[in-house]
C-alpha positions as CSV (number, residue, x, y, z in Angstrom):
1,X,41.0,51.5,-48.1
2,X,39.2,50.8,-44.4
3,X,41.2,52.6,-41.7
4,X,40.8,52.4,-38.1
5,X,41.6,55.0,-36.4
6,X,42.6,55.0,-33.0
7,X,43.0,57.1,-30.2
8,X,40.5,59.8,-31.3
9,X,39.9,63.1,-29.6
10,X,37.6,65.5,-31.5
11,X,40.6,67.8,-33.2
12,X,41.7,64.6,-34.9
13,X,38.5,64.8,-36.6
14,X,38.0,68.1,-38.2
15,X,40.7,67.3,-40.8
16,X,40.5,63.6,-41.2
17,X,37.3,63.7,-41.6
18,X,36.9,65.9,-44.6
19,X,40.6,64.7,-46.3
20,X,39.7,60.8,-45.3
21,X,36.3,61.5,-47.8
22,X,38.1,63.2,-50.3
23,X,40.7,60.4,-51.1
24,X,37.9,57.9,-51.0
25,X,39.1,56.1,-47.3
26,X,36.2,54.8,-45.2
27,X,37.6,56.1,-42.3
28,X,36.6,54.2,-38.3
29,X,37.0,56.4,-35.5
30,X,37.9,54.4,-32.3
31,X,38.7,56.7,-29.0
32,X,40.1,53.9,-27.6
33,X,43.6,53.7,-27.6
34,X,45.5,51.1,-29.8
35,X,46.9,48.0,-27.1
36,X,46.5,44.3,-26.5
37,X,43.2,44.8,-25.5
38,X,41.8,46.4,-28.0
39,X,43.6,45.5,-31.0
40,X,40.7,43.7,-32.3
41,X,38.9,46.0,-33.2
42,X,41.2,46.5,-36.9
43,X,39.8,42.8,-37.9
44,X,38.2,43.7,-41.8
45,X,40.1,47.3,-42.0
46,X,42.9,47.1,-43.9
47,X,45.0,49.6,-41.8
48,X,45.4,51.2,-38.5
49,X,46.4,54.7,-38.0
50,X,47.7,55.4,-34.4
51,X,49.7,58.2,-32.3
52,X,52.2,58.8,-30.0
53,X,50.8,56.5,-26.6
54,X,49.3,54.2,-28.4
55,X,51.5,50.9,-28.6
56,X,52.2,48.0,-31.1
57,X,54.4,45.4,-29.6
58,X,55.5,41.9,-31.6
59,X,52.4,40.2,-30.2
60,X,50.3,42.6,-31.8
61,X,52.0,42.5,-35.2
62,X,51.4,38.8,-35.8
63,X,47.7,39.4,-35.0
64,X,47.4,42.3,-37.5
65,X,49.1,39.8,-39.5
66,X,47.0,36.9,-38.9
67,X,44.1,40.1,-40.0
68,X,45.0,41.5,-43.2
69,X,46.1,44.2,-42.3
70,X,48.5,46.0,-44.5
71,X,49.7,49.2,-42.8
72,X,50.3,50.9,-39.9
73,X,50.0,54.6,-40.4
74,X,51.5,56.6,-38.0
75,X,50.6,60.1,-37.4
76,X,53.5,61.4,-35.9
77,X,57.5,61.3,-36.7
78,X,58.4,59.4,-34.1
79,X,58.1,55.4,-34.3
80,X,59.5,53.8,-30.7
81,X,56.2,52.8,-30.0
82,X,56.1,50.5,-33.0
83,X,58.1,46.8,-32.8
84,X,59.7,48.0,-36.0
85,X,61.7,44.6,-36.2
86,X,59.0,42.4,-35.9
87,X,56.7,44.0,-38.6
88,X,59.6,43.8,-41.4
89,X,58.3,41.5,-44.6
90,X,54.8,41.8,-42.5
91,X,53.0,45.3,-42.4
92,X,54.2,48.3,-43.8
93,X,54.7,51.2,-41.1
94,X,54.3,54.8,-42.8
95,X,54.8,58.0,-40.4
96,X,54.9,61.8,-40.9
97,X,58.2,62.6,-40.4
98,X,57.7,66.7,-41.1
99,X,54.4,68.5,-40.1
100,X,55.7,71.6,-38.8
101,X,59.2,72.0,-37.0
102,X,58.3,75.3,-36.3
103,X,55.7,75.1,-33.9
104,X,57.6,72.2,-31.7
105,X,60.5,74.7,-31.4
106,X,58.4,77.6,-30.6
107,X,56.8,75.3,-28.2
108,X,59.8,75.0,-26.3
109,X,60.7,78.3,-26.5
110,X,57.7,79.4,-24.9
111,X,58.3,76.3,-21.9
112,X,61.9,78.4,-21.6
113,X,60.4,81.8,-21.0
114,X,57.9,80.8,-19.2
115,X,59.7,78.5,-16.7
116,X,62.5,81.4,-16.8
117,X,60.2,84.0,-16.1
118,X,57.7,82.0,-14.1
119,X,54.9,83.6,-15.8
120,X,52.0,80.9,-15.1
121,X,53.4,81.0,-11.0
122,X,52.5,85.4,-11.8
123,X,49.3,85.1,-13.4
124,X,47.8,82.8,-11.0
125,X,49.0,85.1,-7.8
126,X,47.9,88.4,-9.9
127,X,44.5,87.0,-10.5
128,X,43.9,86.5,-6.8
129,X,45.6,90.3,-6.1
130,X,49.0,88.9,-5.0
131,X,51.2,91.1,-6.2
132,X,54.5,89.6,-4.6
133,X,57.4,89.7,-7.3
134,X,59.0,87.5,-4.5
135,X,60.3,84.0,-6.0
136,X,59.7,84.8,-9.6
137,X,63.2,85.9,-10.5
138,X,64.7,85.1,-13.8
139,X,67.6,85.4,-16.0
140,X,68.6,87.8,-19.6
141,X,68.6,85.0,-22.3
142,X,70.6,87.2,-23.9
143,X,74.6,86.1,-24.1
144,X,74.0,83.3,-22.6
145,X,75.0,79.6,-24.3
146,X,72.2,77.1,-25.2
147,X,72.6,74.0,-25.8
148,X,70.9,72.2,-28.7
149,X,70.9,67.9,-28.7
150,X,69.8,66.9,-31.9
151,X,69.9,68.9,-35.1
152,X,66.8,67.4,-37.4
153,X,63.9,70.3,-38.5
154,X,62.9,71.1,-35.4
155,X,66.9,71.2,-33.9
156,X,67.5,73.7,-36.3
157,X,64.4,75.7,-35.8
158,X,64.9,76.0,-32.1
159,X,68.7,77.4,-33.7
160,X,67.4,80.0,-35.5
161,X,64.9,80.9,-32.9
162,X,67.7,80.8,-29.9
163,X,70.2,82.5,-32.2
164,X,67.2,85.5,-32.3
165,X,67.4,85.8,-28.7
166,X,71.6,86.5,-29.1
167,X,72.7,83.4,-27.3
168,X,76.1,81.3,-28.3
169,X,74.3,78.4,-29.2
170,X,76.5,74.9,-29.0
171,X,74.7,71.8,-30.6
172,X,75.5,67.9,-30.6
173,X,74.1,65.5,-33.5
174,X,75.9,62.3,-34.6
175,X,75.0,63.6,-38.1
176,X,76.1,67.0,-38.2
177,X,74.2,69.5,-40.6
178,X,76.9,71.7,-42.9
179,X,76.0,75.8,-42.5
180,X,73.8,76.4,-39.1
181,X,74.6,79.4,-37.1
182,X,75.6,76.8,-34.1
183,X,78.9,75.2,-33.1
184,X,79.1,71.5,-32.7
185,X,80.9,70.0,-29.7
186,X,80.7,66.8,-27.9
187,X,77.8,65.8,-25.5
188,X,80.5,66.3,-22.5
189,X,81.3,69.7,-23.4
190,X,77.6,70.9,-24.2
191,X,76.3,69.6,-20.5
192,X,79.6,71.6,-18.8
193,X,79.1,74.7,-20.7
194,X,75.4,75.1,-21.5
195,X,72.8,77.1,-19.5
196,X,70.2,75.9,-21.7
197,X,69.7,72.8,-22.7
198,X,66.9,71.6,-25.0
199,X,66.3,68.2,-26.5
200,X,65.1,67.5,-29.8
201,X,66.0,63.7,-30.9
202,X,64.5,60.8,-31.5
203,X,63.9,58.0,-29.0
204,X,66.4,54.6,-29.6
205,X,68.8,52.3,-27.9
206,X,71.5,55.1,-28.1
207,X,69.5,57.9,-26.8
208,X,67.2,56.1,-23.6
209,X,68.1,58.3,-20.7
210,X,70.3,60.7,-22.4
211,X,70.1,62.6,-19.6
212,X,70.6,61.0,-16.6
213,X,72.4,61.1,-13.4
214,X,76.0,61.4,-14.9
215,X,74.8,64.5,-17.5
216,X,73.4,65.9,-14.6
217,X,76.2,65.8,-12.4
218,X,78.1,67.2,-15.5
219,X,75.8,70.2,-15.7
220,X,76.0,73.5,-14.6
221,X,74.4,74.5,-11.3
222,X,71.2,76.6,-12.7
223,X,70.9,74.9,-15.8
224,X,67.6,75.3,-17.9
225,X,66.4,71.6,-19.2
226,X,63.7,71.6,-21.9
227,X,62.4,68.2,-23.2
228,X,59.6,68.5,-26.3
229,X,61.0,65.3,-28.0
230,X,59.9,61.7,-26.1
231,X,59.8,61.6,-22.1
232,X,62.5,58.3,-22.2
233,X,65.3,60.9,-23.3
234,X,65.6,62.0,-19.4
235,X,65.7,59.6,-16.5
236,X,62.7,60.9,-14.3
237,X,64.4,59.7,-11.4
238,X,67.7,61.1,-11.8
239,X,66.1,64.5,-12.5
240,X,64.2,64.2,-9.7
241,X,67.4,63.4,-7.6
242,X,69.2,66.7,-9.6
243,X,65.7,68.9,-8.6
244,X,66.3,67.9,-4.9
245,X,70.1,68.4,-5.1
246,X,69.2,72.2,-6.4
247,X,71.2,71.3,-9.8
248,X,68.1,73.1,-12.1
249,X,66.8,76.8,-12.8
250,X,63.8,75.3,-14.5
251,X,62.7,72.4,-16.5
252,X,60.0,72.0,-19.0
253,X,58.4,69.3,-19.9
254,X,56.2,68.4,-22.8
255,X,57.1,64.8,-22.3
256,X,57.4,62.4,-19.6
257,X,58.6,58.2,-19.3
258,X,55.1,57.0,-18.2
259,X,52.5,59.5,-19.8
260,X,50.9,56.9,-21.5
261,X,47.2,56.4,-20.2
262,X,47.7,60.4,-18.5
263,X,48.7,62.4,-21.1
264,X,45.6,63.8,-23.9
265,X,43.1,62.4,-20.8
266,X,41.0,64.3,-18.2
267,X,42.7,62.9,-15.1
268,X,41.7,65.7,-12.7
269,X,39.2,64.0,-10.9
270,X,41.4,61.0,-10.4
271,X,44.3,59.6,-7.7
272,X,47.6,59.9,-10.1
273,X,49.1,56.7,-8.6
274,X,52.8,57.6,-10.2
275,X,54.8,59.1,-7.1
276,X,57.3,60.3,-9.9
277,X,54.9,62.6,-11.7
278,X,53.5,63.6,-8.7
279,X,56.8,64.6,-6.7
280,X,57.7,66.6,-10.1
281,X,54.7,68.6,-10.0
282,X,55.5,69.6,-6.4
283,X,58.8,71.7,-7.8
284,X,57.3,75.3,-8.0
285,X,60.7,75.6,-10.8
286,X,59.0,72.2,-13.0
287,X,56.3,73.4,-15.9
288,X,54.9,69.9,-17.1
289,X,52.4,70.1,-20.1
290,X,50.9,67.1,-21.6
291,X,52.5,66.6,-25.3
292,X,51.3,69.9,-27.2
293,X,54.5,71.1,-28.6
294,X,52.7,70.1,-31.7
295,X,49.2,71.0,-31.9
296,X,49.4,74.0,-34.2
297,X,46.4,74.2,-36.6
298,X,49.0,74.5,-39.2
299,X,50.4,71.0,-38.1
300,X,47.5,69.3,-37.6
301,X,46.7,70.1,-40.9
302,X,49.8,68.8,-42.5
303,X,49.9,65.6,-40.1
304,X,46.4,64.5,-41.2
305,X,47.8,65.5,-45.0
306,X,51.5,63.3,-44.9
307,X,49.4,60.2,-43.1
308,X,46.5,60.2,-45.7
309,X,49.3,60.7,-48.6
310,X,51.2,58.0,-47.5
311,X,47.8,55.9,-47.1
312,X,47.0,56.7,-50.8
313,X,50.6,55.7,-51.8
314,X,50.0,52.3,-50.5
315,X,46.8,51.7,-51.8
316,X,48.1,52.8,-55.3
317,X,51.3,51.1,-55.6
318,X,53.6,54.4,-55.3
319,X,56.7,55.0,-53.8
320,X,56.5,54.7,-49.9
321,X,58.7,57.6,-49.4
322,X,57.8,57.6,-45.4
323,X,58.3,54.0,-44.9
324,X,60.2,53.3,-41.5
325,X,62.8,50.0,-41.9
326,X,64.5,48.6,-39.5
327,X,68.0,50.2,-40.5
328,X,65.9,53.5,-39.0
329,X,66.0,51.8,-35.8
330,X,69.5,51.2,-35.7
């Protein structure tokens, strides 16, 4: 199988590289990311494996089609930025849908505490001998009630994790998992009651701007909101209205609406042009880090594993347990 891989940085490589030989894939290595423009480049492979910001709308499907090519591997478990719809009975999309829940939720643990605790604002005054303890009060975890949105792997790992730290966790999922140390209550009740509040769903029609300027209002003053899921689960603008209005302790964000041509790039020596990223980064009480709750060696590892297994499935006529249909989008 000929595989063009897009959107590569050099981690992608040191496990691709060496698995993509072993299965016997002649493996392309493309930095640029997967779009209209560049969407070319897959004529003669037979797949395309592509991440989180890169983008396949219907357009691009029928050209793939009009290509050959068979798959779209997707190394990651989310699959909004696929026309799921329009690729049915046309290209088969495979994605990783497990690679390590662990390190997302620890991820976002560590975006708590640090945001809490305002540990990054510490060490930058301490290295320059400011001592000043003056702005950097927190809160005890400890007793206090956490709200969970979304109960998958990673949900429940950020459970056992907050339920370590003592805190009455509540949760929401439409599909609610039997035997967690959590209590399941309704959206409404979780955004009145929840000092915490960290999001770990997928991205669809029901859950665009999940948290928006209704939730917010419904929040507690002081809230903690922690997003290491998709950026489109929180309205930026509505937060940004809720940051002004005083309404938040902290947020972290591994995620963000329009990180798409930002986020994995060295930007520093450029104009950022998006006055809502920019006003967030003026909040000294905003931590905004550019979509790493993943990158664990332990999950790159198993990513590159799941996407080259589901790769060798296809090519060998086994059972595509990964596939993504378009009942998953529903």
């Amino acid at each position: 199988m000929k595989i063009a891989f897009y959107g590569t940085k050099p981690y992608d490589r040191i496990w691709f590289e060496p698995m993509g030989k072993e299965y016997g894939f002649d493996i392309h290595f493309i930095e640029a990311a997967c779009n209209q423009e560049t969407i070319f480049m897959a004529k003669g492979y037979d797949a395309i494996c592509i991440f989180v910001n890169d983008h396949v709308d219907a357009q691009m499907i029928d050209v793939l089609y009009e290509m050959n090519v068979k798959a779209i591997l997707l190394r990651s478990a989310g699959f909004n930025n696929v026309d799921v719809k329009a690729a049915e009975d046309k290209i088969v999309i495979l994605r990783v849908p497990s690679y390590s829940p662990e390190a997302v939720a620890e991820f976002s643990m560590a975006l708590l505490l640090t945001i809490n605790r305002m540990t990054h604002r510490a060490y930058n005054r301490t290295r320059e001998f400011n001592m000043s303890l003056n702005g950097l009060m927190g809160m005890d975890l400890y007793e206090k009630t956490a709200g969970v949105i979304g109960t998958g792997k990673i949900g429940q790992a950020m459970i056992r994790i907050l339920n370590g730290f003592q805190t009455h966790v509540l949760c929401y999922d439409p599909y609610p998992v039997e035997g967690l140390e959590a209590e399941y209550v309704s959206l409404d009740e979780l955004f009145k009651n929840s000092d915490i509040i960290t999001l770990h769903c997928p991205l669809n029609s029901e859950t665009r701007h999940l948290i928006n300027r209704e939730a917010i209002m419904t929040m507690k003053k002081g809230v903690y909101l922690i997003n290491t899921s998709r950026g489109g689960l929180i309205d930026t603008e509505a937060l940004i209205a809720g940051m002004l209005d005083g309404k938040f302790g902290g947020v972290g964000l591994d995620v963000y609406e329009e990180e798409e041509g930002v986020f994995y790039e060295d930007r520093s020596n450029d104009i950022i042009v998006d006055d809502n990223l920019a006003r967030l980064m003026t909040f000294p009480n905003v931590l905004v880090t550019s979509h790493m709750g993943f990158f664990t060696r332990e999950a790159m590892q198993a990513i590159a594993l799941t996407t080259l297994e589901n790769a060798y499935a296809l090519e060998n006529g086994l059972p595509l347990v990964n596939r993504v249909g378009v009942e998953m989008t529903q």
